[in-house]
C-alpha positions as CSV (number, residue, x, y, z in Angstrom):
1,X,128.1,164.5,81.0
2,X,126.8,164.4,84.8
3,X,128.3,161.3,86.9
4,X,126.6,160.0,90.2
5,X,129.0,159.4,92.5
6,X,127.5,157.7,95.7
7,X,128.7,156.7,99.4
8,X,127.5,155.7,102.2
9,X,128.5,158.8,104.7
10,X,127.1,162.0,105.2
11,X,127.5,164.6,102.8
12,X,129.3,166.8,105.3
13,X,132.1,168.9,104.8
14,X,134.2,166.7,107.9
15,X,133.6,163.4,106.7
16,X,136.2,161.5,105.4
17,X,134.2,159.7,101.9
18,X,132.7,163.0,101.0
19,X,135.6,165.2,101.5
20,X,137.1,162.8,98.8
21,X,134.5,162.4,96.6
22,X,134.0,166.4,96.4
23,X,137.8,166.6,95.8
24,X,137.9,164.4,92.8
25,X,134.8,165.7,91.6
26,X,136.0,169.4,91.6
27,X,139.4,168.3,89.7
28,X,138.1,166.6,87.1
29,X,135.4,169.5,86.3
30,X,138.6,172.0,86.4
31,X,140.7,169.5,83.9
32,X,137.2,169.3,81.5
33,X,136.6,173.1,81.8
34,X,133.1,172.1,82.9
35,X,132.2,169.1,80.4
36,X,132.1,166.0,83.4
37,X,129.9,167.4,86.2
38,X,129.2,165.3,89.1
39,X,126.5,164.3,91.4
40,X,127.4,163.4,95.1
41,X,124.6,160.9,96.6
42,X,125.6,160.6,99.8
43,X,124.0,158.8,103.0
44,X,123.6,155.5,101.4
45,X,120.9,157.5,99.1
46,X,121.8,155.1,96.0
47,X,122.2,151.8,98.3
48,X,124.8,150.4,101.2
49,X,127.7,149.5,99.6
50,X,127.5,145.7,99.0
51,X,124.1,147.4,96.5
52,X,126.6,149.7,95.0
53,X,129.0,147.0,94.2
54,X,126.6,145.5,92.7
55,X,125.2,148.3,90.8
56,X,129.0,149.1,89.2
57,X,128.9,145.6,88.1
58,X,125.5,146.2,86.4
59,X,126.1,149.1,85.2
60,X,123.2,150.6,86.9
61,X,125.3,152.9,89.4
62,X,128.1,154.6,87.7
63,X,131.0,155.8,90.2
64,X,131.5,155.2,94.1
65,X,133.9,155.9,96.9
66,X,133.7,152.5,98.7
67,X,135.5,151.1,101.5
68,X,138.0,147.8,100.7
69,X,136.1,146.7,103.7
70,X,133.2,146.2,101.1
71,X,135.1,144.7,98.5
72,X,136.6,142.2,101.2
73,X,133.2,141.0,101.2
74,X,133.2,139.8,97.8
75,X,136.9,139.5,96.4
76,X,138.8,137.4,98.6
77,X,142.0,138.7,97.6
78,X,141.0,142.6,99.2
79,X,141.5,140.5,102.9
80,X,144.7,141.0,102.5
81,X,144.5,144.9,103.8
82,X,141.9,144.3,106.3
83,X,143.5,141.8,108.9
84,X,144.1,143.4,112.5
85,X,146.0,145.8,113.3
86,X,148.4,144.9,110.6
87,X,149.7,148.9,110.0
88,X,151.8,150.8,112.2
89,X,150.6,154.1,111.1
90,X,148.9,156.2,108.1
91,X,151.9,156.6,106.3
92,X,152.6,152.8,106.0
93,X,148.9,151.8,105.1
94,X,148.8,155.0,102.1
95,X,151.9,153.2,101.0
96,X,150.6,149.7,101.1
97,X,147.3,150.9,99.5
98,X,149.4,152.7,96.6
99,X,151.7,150.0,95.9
100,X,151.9,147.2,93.1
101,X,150.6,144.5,95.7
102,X,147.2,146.6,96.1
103,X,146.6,147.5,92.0
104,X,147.4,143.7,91.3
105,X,144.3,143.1,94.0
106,X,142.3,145.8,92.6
107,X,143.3,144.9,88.4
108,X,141.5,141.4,89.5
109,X,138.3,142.9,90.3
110,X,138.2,144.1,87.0
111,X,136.7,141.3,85.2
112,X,135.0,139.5,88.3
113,X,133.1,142.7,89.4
114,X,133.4,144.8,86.7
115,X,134.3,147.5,89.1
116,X,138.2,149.5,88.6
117,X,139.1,151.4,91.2
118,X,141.2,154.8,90.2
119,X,143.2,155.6,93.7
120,X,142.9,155.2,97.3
121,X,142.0,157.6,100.2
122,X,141.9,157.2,103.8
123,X,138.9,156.3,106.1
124,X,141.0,156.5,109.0
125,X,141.8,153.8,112.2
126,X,139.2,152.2,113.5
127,X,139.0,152.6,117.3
128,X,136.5,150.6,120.5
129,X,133.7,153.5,121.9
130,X,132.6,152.4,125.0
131,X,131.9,153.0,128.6
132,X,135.1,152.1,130.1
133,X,139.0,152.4,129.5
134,X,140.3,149.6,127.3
135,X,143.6,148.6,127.0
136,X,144.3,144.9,127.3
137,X,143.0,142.0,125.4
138,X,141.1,141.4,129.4
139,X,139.4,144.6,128.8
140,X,137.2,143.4,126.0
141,X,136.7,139.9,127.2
142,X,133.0,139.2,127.1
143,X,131.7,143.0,125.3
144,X,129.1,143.3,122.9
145,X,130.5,145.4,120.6
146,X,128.9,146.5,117.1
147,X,130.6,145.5,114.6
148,X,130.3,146.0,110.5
149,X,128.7,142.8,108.5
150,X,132.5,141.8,107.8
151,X,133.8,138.2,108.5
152,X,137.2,139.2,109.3
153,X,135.7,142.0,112.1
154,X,133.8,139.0,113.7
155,X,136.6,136.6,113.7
156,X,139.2,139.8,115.2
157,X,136.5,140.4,117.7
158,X,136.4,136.9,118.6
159,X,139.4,135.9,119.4
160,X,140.0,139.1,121.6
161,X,137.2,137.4,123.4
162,X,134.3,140.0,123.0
163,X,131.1,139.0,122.0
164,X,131.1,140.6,118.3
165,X,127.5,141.4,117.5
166,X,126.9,142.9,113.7
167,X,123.9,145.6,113.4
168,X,122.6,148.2,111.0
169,X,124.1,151.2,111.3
170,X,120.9,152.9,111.6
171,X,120.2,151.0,114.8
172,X,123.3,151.8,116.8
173,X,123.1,154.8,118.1
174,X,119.6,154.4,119.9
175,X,121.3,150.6,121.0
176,X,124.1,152.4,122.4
177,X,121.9,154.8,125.1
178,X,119.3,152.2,125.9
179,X,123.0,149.5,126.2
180,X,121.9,146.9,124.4
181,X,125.4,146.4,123.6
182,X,128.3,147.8,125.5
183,X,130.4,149.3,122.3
184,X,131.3,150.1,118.6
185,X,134.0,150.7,116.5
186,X,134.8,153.3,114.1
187,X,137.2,156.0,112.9
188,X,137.8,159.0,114.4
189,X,136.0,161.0,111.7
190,X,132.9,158.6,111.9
191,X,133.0,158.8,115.9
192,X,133.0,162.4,115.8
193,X,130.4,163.2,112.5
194,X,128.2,160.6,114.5
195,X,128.4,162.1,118.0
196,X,128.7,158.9,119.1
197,X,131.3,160.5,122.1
198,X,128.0,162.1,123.4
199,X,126.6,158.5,124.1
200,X,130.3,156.9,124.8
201,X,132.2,157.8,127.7
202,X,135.8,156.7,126.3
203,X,137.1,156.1,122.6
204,X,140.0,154.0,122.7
205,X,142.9,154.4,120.2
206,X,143.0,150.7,119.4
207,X,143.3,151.2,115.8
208,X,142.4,147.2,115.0
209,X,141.8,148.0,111.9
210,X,142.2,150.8,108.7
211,X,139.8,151.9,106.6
212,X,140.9,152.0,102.9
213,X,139.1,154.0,100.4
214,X,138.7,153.5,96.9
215,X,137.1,156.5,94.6
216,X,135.5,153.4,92.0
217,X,134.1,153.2,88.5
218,X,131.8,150.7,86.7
219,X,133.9,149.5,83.7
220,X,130.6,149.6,81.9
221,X,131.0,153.4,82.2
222,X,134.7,153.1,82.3
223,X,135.0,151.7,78.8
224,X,132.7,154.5,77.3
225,X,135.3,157.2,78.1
226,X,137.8,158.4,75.7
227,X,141.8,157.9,76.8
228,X,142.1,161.3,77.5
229,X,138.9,161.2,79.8
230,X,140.3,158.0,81.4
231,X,143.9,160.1,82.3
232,X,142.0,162.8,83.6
233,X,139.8,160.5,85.9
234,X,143.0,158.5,87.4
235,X,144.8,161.7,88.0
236,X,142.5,163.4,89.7
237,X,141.4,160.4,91.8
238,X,145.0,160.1,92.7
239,X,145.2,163.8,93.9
240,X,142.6,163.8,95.2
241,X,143.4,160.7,97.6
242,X,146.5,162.5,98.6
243,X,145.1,166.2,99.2
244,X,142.2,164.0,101.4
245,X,144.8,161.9,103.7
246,X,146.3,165.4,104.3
247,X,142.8,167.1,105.0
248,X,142.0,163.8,107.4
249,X,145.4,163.7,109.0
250,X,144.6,167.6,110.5
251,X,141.0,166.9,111.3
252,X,141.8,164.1,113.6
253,X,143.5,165.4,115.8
254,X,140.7,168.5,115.9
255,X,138.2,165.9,116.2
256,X,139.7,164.0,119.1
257,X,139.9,167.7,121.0
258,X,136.7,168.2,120.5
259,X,135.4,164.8,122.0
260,X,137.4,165.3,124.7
261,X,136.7,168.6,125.6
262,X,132.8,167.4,125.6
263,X,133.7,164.6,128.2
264,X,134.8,161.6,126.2
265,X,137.9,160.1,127.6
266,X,140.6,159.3,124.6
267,X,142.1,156.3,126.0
268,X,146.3,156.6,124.1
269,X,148.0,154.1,126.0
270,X,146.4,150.9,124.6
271,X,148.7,148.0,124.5
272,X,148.4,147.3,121.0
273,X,151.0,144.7,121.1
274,X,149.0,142.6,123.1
275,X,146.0,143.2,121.2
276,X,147.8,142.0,118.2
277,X,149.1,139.0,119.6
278,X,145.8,137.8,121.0
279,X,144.6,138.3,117.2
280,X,147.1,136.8,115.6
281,X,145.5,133.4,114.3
282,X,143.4,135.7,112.0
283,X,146.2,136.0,109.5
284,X,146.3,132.2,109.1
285,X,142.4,131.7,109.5
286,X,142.4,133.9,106.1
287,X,145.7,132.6,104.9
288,X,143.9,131.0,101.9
289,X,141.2,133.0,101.0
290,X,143.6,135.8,100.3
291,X,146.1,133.4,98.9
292,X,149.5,132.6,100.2
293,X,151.9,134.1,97.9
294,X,149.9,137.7,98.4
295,X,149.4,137.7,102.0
296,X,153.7,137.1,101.8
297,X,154.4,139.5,99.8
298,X,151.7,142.0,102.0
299,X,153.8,141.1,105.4
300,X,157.6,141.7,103.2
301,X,156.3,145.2,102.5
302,X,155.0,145.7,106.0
303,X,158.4,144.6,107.4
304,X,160.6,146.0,105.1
């Protein structure tokens, strides 16, 4: 049996989606002794990931790593990991991901997307590029910053007072050097992968929001393995995720070296306090789409 397993990222050994995917997929060929082989389609080669989604549903794509930003697109309940800087750090948001509050989000996408998800890496913070220092809610007022085709990134954006302008990936980098918009957002993998800090002067450790990852499986496909096949798929998705956080947790701080040593000012004294006041009236905005019991539950783990 050969599985496709596609993603949206490059198919390099520091990026964050393909580090996990390669992970999971060498684990499960150990525990078959060979049997499940897999096929890694990176760089959106199989479709971005609302086509992927999709796809699992269909039946017509078989396995993805996919970002819970995706699947806040389309399951209402999966907002409730992607409002603004709601994690203090990558220790919280692995534990958020792995807890009961996050499989009771995923076990409902089961039926409405036909899509399970078997364990959760990390994409990493997301963080402003851009040409100046930022810092303060004042130092985004009025920026066009890129920003994915996510409702809950436009509304964040928004009330910090930039002017939040969505854009195909593909187009960004050229947009950036001609400045056609002022800045973007991503992790500190992405940045780096991208050499975006070769056409950004700062990258700004704002970290509005995390980027979950979820190694995914079309139930079609799902229900067609045997229970043996199935523990051996959810173990080594969950190993995986861990080894990868580890991997990701190293490389950042590698990454962000790098970028600075080639000119690109890491900004580490962002007032992230203020940022998250100013972007507070999100977590109501959304209060009902994610549903009100869940989003409380989501804060009580936060807080506890």
């Amino acid at each position: 049996m050969t599985i496709q397993i596609a993603h949206v990222n490059p198919t390099t050994d520091d990026d964050q989606y393909h580090k996990f995917a390669t992970l999971f997929a060498e684990k499960v060929r150990a525990a078959t002794d060979g049997a499940v082989t897999f096929e890694i389609c990176g760089n959106s080669e199989l479709g971005a990931e609302g086509d992927v989604i999709t796809g699992m549903g269909l039946g017509t794509h078989q396995m993805s790593v996919m970002s819970n930003l995706a699947y806040a697109a389309v399951n209402g309940p999966s907002k409730v990991s992607e409002m603004p800087f709601m994690f203090a750090d990558s220790k919280q948001a692995a534990a958020f991901f792995d807890s009961d509050i996050m499989k009771e989000v995923t076990d409902g996408m089961y039926d409405s997307l036909g899509v399970k998800v078997l364990g959760w890496a990390e994409g990493g913070f997301r963080n402003i590029l851009s040409q100046k220092p930022i810092r303060t809610p004042d130092d985004i007022k009025g920026m066009k910053i890129r920003v994915p085709e996510s409702d809950t990134f436009m509304k964040t954006f928004e009330a910090l007072g930039a002017n939040p302008t969505p854009m195909a990936f593909s187009e960004v980098f050229t947009a950036v050097q001609q400045k056609t918009i002022d800045g973007l957002e991503l992790p500190v993998a992405s940045a780096y992968t991208g050499s975006y800090y070769e056409v950004c002067s700062h990258y700004n450790l704002t970290g509005h929001f995390y980027n979950g990852l979820a190694m995914s499986i079309s139930t079609k496909l799902w229900e067609t393995l045997s229970p043996e096949l199935q523990e051996i798929f959810v173990e080594a998705a969950v190993e995986a995720g861990t080894e990868q956080r580890k991997w990701l947790a190293g490389k950042e701080q590698e990454m962000k070296d790098a970028m600075a040593e080639a000119g690109c000012t890491i900004v580490d004294d962002v007032d992230v306090v203020a940022l998250r006041d100013a972007a507070a009236n999100v977590y109501d905005f959304y209060r009902n789409e994610i549903g009100a019991d869940l989003q409380d539950r989501a804060m009580a783990f936060i807080n506890s």
